[in-house]
PyMOL commands that place a pseudoatom at each C-alpha (Angstrom):
pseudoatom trace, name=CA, resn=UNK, resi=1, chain=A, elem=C, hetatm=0, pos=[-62.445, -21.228, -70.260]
pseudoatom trace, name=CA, resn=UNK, resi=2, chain=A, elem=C, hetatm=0, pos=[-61.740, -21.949, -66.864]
pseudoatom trace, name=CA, resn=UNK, resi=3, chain=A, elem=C, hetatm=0, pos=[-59.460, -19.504, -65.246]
pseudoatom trace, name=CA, resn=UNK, resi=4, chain=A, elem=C, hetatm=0, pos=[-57.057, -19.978, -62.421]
pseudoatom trace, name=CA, resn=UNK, resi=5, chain=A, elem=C, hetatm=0, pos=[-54.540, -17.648, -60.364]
pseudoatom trace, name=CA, resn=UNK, resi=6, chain=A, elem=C, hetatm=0, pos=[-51.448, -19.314, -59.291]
pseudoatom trace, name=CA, resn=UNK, resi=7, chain=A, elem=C, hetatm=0, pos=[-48.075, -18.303, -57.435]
pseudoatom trace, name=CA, resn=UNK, resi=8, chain=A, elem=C, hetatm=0, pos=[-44.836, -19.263, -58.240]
pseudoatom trace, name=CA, resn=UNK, resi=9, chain=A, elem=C, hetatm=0, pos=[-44.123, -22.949, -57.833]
pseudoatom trace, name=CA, resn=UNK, resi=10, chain=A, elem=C, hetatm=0, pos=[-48.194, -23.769, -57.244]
pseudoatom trace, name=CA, resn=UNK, resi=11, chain=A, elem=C, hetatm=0, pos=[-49.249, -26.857, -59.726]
pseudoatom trace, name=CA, resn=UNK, resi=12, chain=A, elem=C, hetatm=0, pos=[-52.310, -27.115, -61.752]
pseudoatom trace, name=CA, resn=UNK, resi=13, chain=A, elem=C, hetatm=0, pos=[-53.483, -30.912, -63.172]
pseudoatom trace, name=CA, resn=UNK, resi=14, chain=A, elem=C, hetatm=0, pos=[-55.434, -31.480, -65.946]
pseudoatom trace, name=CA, resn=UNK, resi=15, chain=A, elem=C, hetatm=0, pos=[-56.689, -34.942, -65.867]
pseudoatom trace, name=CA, resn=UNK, resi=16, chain=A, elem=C, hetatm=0, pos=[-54.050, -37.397, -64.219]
pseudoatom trace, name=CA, resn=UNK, resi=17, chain=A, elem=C, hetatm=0, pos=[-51.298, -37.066, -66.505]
pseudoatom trace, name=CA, resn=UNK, resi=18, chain=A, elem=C, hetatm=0, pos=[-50.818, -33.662, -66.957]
pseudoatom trace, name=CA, resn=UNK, resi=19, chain=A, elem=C, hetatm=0, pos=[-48.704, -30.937, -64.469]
pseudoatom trace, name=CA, resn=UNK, resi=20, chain=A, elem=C, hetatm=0, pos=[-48.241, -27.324, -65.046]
pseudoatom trace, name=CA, resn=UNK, resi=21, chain=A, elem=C, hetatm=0, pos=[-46.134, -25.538, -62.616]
pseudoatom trace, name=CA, resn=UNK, resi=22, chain=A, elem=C, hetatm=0, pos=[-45.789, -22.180, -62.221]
pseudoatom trace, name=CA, resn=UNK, resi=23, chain=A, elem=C, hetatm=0, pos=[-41.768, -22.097, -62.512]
pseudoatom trace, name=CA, resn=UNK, resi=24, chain=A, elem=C, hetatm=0, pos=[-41.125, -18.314, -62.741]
pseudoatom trace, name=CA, resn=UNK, resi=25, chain=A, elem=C, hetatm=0, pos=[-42.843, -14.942, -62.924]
pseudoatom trace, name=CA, resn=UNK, resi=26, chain=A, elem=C, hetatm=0, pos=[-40.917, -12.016, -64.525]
pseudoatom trace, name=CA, resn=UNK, resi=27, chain=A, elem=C, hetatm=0, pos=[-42.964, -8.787, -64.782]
pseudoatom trace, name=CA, resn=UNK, resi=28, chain=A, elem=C, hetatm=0, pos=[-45.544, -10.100, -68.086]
pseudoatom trace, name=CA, resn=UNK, resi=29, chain=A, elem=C, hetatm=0, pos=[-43.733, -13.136, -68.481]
pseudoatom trace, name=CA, resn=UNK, resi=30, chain=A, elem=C, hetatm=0, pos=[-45.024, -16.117, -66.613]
pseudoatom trace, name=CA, resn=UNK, resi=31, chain=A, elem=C, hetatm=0, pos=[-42.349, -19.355, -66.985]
pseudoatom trace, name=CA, resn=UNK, resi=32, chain=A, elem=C, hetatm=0, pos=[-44.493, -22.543, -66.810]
pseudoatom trace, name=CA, resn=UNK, resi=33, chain=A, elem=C, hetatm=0, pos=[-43.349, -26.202, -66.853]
pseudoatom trace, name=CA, resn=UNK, resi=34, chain=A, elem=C, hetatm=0, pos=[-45.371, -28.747, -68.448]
pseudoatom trace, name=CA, resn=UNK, resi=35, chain=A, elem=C, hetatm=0, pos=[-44.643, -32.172, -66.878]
pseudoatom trace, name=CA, resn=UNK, resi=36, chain=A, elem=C, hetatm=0, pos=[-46.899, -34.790, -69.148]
pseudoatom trace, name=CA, resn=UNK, resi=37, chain=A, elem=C, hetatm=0, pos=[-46.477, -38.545, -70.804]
pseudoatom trace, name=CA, resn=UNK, resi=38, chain=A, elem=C, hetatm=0, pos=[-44.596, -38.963, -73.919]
pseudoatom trace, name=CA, resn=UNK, resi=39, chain=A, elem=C, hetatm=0, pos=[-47.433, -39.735, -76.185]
pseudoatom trace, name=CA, resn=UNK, resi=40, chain=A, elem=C, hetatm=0, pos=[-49.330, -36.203, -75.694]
pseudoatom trace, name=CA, resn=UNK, resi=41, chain=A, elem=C, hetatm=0, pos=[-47.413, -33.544, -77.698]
pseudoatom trace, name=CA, resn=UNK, resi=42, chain=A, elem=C, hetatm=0, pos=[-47.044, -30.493, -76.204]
pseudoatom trace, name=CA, resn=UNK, resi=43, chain=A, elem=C, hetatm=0, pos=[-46.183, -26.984, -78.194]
pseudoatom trace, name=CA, resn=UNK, resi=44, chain=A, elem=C, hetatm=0, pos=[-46.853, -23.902, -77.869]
pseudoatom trace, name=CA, resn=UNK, resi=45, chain=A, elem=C, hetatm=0, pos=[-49.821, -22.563, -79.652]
pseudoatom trace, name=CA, resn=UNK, resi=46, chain=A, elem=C, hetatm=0, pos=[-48.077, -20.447, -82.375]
pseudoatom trace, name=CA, resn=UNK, resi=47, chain=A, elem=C, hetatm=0, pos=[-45.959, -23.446, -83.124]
pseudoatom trace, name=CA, resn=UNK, resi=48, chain=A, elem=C, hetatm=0, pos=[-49.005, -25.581, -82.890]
pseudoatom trace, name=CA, resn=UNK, resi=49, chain=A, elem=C, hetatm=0, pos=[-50.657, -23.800, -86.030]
pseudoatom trace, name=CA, resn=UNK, resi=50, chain=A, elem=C, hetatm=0, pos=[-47.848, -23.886, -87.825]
pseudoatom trace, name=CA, resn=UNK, resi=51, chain=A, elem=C, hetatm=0, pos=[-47.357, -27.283, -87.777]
pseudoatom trace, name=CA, resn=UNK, resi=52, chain=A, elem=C, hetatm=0, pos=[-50.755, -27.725, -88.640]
pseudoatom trace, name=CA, resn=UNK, resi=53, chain=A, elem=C, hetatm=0, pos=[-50.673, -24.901, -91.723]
pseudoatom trace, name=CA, resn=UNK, resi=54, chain=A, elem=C, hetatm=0, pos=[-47.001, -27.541, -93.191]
pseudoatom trace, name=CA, resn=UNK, resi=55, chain=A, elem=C, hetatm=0, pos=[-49.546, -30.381, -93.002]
pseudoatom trace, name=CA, resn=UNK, resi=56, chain=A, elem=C, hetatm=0, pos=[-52.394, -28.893, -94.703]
pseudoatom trace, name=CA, resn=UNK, resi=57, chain=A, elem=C, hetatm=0, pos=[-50.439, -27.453, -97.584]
pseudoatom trace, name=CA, resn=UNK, resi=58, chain=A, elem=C, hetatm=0, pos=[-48.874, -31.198, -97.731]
pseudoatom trace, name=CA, resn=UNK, resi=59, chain=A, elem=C, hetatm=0, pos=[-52.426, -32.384, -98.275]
pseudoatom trace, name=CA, resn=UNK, resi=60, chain=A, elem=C, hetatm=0, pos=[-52.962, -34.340, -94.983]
pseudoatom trace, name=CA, resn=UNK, resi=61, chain=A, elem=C, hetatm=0, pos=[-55.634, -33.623, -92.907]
pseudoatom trace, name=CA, resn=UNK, resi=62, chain=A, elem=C, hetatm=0, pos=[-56.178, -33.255, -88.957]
pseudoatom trace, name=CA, resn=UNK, resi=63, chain=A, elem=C, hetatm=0, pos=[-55.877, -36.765, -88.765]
pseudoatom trace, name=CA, resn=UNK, resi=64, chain=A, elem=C, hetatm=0, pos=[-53.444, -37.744, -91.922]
pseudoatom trace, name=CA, resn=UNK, resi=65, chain=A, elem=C, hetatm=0, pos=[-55.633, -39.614, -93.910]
pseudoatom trace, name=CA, resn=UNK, resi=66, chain=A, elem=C, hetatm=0, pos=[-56.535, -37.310, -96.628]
pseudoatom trace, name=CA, resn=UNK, resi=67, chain=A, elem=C, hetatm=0, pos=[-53.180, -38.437, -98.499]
pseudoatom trace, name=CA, resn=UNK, resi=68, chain=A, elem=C, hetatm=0, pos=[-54.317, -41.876, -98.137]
pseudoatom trace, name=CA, resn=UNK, resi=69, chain=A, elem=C, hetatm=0, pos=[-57.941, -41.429, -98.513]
pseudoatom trace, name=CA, resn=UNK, resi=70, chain=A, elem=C, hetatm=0, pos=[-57.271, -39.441, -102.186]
pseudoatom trace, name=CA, resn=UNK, resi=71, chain=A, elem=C, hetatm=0, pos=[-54.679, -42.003, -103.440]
pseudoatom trace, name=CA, resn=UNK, resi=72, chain=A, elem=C, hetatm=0, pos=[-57.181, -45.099, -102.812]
pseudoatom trace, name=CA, resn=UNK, resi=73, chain=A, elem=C, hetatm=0, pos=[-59.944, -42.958, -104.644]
pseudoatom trace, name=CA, resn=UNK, resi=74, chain=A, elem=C, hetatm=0, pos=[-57.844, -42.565, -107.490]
pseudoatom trace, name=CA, resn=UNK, resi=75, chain=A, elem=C, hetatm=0, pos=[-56.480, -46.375, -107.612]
pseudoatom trace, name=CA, resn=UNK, resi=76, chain=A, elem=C, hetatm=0, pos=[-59.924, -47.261, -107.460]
pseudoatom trace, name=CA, resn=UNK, resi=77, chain=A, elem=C, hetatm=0, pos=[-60.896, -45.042, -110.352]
pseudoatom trace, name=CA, resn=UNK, resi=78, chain=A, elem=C, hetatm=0, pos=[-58.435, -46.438, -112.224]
pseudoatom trace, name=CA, resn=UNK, resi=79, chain=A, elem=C, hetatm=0, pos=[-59.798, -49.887, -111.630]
pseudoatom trace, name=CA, resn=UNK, resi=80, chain=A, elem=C, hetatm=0, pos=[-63.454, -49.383, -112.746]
pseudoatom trace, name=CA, resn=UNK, resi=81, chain=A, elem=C, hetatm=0, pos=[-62.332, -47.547, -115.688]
pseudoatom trace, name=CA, resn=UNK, resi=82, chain=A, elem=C, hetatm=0, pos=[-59.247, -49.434, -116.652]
pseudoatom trace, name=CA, resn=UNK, resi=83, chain=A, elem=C, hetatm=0, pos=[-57.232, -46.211, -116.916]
for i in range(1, 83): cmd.bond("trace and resi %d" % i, "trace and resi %d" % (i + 1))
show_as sticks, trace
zoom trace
């Protein structure tokens, strides 16, 4: 983990896309804003696992495909066994 200090409105990048600017520090609380393209999600890590517990219990997997992936196993079950 690579750790940085930062004052209040000092940037960090991560790769080109990615800003995080140090908006606001309040005592413990440090206020960050994310600037980053539309197509990379961004959440906070608490709401991050939760999304990811909702599709698990759906029966996707990291990617979505293990919906998919089950229902053509048991289509093609069904096929070679004419049930």
């Amino acid at each position: 983990m690579l750790v940085l200090s930062r004052q209040r409105d000092q940037t960090i990048m991560i790769g080109d896309d990615v800003e995080i600017t140090i908006v606001d520090i309040r005592g413990e609380k440090v206020r960050l804003g994310i600037t980053a393209p539309a197509h990379i999600p961004v959440h906070r890590k608490e709401i991050y696992d939760s999304m990811r517990r909702e599709k698990q219990a759906a029966g996707q997997g990291e990617d979505g495909h293990m919906v998919e992936s089950l229902a053509n196993r048991k289509k093609d079950h069904k096929s070679e066994t004419g049930h």
